[in-house]
C-alpha positions in Angstrom: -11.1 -14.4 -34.0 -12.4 -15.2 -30.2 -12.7 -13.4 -27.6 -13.1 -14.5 -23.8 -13.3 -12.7 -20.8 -10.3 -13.4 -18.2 -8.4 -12.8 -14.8 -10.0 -10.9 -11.8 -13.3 -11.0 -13.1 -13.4 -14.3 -13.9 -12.1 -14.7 -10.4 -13.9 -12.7 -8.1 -17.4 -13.6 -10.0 -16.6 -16.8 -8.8 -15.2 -15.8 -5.4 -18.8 -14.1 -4.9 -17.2 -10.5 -5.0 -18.4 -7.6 -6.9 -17.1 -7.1 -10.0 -14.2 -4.2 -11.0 -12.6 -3.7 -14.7 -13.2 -6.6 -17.1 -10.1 -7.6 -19.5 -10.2 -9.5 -22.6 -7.9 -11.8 -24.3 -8.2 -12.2 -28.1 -7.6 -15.4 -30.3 -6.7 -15.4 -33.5 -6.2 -12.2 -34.7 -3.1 -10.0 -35.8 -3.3 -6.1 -34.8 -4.6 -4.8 -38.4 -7.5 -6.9 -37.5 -8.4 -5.0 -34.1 -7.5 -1.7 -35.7 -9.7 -2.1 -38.5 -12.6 -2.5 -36.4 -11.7 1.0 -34.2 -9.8 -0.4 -32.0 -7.5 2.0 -30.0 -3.5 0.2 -29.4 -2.4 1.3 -25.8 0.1 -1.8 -25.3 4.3 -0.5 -25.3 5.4 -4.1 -24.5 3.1 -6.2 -25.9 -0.5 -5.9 -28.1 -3.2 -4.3 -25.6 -6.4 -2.4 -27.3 -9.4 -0.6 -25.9 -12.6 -1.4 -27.1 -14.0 1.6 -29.6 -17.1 1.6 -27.2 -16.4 0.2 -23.7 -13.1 1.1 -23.2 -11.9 -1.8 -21.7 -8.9 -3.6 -22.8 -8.4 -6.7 -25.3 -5.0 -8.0 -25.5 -3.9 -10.4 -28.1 -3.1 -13.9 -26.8 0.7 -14.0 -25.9 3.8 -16.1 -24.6 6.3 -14.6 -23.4 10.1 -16.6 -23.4 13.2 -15.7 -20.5 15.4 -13.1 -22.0 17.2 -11.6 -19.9 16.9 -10.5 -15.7 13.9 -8.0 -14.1 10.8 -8.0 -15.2 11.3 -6.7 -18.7 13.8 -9.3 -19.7 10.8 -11.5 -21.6 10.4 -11.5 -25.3 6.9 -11.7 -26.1 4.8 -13.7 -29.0 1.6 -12.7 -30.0 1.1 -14.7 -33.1 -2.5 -15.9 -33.9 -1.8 -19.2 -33.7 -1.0 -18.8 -29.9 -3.6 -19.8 -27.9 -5.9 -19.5 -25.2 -4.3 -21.9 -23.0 -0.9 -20.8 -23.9 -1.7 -17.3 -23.0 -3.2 -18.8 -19.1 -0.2 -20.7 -18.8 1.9 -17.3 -18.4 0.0 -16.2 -16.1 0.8 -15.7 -12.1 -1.7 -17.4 -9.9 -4.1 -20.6 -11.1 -6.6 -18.1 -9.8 -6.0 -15.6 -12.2 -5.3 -18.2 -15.3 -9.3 -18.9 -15.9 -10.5 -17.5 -19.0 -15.0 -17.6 -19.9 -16.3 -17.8 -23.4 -18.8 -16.2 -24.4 -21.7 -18.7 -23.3 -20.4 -18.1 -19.7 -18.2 -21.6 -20.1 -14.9 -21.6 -17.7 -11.2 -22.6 -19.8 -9.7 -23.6 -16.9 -6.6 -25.8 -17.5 -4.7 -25.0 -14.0 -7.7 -25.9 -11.8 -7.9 -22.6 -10.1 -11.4 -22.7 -9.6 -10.5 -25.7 -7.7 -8.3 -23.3 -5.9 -10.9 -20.8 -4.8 -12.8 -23.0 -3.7 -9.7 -24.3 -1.8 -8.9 -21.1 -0.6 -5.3 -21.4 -2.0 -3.3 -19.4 -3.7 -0.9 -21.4 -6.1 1.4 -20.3 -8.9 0.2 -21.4 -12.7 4.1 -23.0 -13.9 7.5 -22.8 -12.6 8.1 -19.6 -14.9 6.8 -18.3 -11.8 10.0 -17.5 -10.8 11.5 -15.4 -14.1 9.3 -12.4 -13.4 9.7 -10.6 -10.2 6.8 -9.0 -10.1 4.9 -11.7 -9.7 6.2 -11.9 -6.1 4.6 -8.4 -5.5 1.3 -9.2 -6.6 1.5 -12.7 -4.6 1.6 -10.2 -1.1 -0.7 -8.4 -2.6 -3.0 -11.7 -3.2 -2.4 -12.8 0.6 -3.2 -8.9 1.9 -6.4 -8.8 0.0 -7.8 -12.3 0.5 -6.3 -13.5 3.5 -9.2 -12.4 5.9 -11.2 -14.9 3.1 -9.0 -17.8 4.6 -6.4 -18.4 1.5 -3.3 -19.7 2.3 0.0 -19.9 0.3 1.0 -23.2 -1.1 4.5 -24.6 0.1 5.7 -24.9 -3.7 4.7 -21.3 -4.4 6.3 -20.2 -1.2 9.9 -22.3 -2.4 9.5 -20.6 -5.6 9.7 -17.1 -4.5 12.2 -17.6 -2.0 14.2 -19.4 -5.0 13.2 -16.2 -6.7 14.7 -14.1 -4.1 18.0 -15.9 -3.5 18.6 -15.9 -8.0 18.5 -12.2 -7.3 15.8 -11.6 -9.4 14.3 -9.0 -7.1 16.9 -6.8 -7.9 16.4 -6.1 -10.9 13.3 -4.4 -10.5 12.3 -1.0 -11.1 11.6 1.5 -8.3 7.9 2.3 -10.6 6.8 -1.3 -10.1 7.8 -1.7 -6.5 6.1 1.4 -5.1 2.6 0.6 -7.2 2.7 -2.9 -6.2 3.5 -1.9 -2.4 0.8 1.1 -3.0 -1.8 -1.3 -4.1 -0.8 -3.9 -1.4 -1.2 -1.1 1.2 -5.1 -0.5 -0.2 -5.9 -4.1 0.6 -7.9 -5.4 4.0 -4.9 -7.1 5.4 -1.6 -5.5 4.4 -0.2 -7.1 7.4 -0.1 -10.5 5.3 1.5 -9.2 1.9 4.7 -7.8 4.6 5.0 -10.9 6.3 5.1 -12.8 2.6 8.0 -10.5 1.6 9.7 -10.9 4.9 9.3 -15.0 4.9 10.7 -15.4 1.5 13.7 -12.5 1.8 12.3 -10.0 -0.5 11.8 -7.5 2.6 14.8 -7.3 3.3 16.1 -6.3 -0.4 13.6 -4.2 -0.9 13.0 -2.3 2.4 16.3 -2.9 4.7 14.7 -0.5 6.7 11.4 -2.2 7.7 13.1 -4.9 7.8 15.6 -4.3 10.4 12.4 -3.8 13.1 12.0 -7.5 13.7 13.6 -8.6 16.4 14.1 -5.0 18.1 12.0 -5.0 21.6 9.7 -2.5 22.9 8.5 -1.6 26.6 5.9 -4.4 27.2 3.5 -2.4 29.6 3.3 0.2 26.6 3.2 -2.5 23.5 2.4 -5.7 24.5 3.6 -7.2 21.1 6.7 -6.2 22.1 8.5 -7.4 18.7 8.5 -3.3 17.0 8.0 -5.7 13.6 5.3 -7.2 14.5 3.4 -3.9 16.3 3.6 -2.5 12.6 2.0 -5.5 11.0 -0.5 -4.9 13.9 -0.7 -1.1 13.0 -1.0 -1.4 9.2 -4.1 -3.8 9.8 -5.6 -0.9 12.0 -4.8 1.5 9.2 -6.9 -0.4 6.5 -9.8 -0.7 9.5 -9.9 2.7 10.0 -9.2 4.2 6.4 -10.2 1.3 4.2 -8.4 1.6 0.6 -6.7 4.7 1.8 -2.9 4.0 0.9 -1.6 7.5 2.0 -2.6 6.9 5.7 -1.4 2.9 5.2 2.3 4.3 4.1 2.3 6.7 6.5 1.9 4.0 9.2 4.2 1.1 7.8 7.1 3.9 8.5 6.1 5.8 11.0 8.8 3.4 13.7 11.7 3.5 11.3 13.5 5.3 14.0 13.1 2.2 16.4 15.7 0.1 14.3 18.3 2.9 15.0 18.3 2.8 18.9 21.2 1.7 20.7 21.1 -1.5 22.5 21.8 -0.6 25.1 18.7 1.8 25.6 16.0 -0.6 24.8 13.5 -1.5 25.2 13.4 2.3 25.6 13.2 4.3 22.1 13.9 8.3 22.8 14.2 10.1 20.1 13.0 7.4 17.5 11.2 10.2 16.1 13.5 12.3 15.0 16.0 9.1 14.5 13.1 7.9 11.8 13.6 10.9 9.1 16.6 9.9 7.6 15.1 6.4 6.8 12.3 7.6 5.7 14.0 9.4 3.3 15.7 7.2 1.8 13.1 5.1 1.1 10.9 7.8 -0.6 14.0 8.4 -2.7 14.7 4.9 -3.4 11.0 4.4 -4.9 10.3 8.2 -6.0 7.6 8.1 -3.5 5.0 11.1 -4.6 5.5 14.0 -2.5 2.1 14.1 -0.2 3.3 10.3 0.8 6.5 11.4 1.9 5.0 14.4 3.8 2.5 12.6 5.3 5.0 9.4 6.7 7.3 12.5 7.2 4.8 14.3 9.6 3.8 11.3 11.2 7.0 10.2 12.2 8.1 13.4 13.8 4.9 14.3 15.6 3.1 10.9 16.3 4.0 11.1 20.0 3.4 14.3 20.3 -0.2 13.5 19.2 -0.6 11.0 21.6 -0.1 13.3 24.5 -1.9 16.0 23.4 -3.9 15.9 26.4 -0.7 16.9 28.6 0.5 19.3 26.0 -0.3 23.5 26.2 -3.1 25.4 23.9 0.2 27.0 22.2 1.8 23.4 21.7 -1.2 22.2 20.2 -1.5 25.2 17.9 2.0 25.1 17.0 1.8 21.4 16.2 -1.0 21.9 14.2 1.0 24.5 12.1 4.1 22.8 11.8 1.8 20.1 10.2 0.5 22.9 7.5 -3.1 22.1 9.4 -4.4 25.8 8.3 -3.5 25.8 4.9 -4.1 21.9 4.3 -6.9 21.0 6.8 -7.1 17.5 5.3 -3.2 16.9 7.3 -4.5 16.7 10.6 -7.1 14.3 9.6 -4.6 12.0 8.1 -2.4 12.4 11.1 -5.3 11.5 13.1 -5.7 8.7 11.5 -2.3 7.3 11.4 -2.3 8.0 15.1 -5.1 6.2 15.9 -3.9 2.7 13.9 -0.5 3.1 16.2 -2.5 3.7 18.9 -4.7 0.5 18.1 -2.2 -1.4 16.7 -0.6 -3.1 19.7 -2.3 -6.7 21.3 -5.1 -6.1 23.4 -5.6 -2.4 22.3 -6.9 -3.2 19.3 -10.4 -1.5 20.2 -9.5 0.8 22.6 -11.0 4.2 22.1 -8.6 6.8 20.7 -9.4 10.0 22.5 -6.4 12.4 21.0 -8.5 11.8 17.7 -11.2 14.1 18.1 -9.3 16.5 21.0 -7.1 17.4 17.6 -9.9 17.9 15.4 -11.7 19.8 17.7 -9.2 22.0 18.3 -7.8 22.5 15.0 -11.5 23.3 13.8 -11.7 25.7 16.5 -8.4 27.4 15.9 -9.3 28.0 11.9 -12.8 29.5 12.8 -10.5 32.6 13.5 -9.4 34.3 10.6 -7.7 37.8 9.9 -10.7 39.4 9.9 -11.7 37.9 13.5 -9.2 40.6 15.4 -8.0 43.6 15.3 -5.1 45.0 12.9 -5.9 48.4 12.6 -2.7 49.6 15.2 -0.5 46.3 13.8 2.1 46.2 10.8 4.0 43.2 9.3 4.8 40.2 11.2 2.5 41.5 14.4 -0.4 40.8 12.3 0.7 37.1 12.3 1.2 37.0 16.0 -1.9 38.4 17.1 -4.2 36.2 14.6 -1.5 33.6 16.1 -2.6 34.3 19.5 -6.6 34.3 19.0 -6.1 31.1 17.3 -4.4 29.5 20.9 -7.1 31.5 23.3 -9.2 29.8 20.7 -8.2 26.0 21.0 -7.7 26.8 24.9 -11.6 27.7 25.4 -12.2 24.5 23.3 -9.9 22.7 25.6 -11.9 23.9 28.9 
């Protein structure tokens, strides 16, 4: 039995980057032989172990054969006599297929350390194209090492498109597609892992909605981009600049436009009303993917109130209070900064406005910290009953935000 470490640490100790999980790939051994020695199974689909002490996981050296469509439609072999390059050659990207013995040596039989140093991201084999998911994780590849000057390679590209048009995006599972977009949406440049699934016609299957923004014009005084597709690329970039990692505030801004795609053409490049024209898309998507609840609210709240936000300099110390309680900004402070946020990368993410200051930011915050420093037991209830307790505290809270204001 050999062991040998593999994948992204392999990878990004080579890339120069720090170093996250560690994962193992075991030769030569059956299951008994793992268990015997305290290791803990954790594999449903295929032989996955954590170690007794480290915790990190050792999988048994596998192939896996075309079975049937999706991701799940793979019968697996993890026999001993598999071996170590067997198991690379299954794997996604030449960059991720380089496994290091225990002396520190690289087994490298794709040449993907040839790759980073290329800067290329390439797929390992043409079985490339029986697992969808490894189209995900190729846009999430570009959005995380993109700004480090990879490229795609043209035969990678022509086999995910090839993947696309066989239909074997459709086949997968709402689970896979919203962690794959999640984790795609933590990553520096989220901007390139969109445009991948747009180029190849994945977008388009799996987000109609997004997709549809391409080619829909805005004002040009207001968003110089004008392409509303583009100005999203532009303002999910901003996101991960201003809330690195932070995929709640990266969600919330790839939808917060939805509404954009549903103007008339005949009123552009004007978009009233593509606020409240965005919910129902936004919707649907959540439901499509079983989005978790605080995502939905947040991209659900952004949507409806993100121009609002942007004018809250024009708008009146009760506007602003209401606002910040139609957001639940009292009982869940932590909204307002999120909105703040999301605001911000819109606000940034047009050409040319990409470091212009963001006033509205702290104008909210300022005024939603001032309106919560009143409480209940800030005014006087002693003559009130009922629902006139709520409007007086109500109305302390807006004198409150309007002497913050002046």
């Amino acid at each position: 039995m050999k062991t040998y470490l593999v994948g992204g640490a392999v990878r990004d100790r080579l890339l120069g980057r720090p170093g996250g999980d560690r994962d193992w790939v075991v030769v030569g051994a059956r299951p008994d032989d793992l268990m015997a020695q305290g290791y803990k199974p954790v594999g449903r689909d295929f032989p996955v172990f954590l170690h007794p002490r480290t915790g990190e996981e050792y999988a048994l050296a596998r192939t896996e054969r075309k079975s049937g469509r999706g991701y799940r439609g793979f019968v697996v072999d993890a026999d001993p006599s598999v071996t170590l390059e067997q198991d690379l050659a299954r794997r996604d990207l030449t960059i991720n297929a380089i496994a290091e013995d225990d002396q520190g040596r690289l087994i490298d039989p794709f040449d993907g350390a040839a790759d980073i140093r290329n800067r290329v991201l390439r797929h390992v084999s043409d079985a490339f194209v029986e697992d969808p998911v490894r189209l995900l994780r190729l846009a999430r590849f570009a959005a995380r090492f993109a700004l480090l000057g990879f490229t795609i390679a043209d035969a990678t590209l022509d086999l995910a498109r090839a993947m696309v048009a066989r239909g074997e995006i459709d086949h997968l599972v709402p689970e896979r597609v919203w962690n794959e977009l999640r984790r795609t949406l933590t990553e520096p440049s989220p901007s390139h892992g969109l445009r991948l699934l747009r180029d190849t016609g994945a977008l388009a299957r799996l987000l109609p909605e997004l997709d549809a923004l391409y080619g829909i014009p805005q004002a040009a005084d207001q968003h110089p981009e004008i392409d509303t597709g583009q100005h999203i690329e532009r303002v999910l970039d901003a996101a991960a600049r201003i809330a690195p990692g932070d995929a709640l505030i990266g969600f919330a801004a790839l939808l917060h436009d939805l509404g954009k795609a549903l103007t008339p053409a005949s009123e552009w490049p004007r978009h009233i009303g593509h606020e409240q024209r965005g919910l129902a898309p936004i919707a649907a998507v959540c439901d499509r993917y079983r989005v978790p609840g605080d995502y939905r609210e947040l991209a659900t709240l952004a949507c409806r109130e993100h121009l609002n936000i942007h004018r809250l300099a024009e708008l009146r110390p009760t506007s602003i209070h209401d606002l910040i309680a139609r957001c639940d900004g009292f009982r869940r402070p932590e909204r307002i900064e999120q909105l703040a946020k999301v605001c911000q990368a819109d606000a940034q993410g047009r050409l040319g406005h990409e470091t212009e200051p963001y006033p509205q930011a702290a104008l909210l915050r300022s005024a939603q910290a001032a309106a919560r420093a009143v409480g209940a037991a800030d005014i006087d209830t002693h003559d009130l009953r009922g629902p006139k307790i709520g409007e007086r505290l109500r109305q302390a809270r807006i004198n409150a935000i309007r002497a913050c204001l002046n």
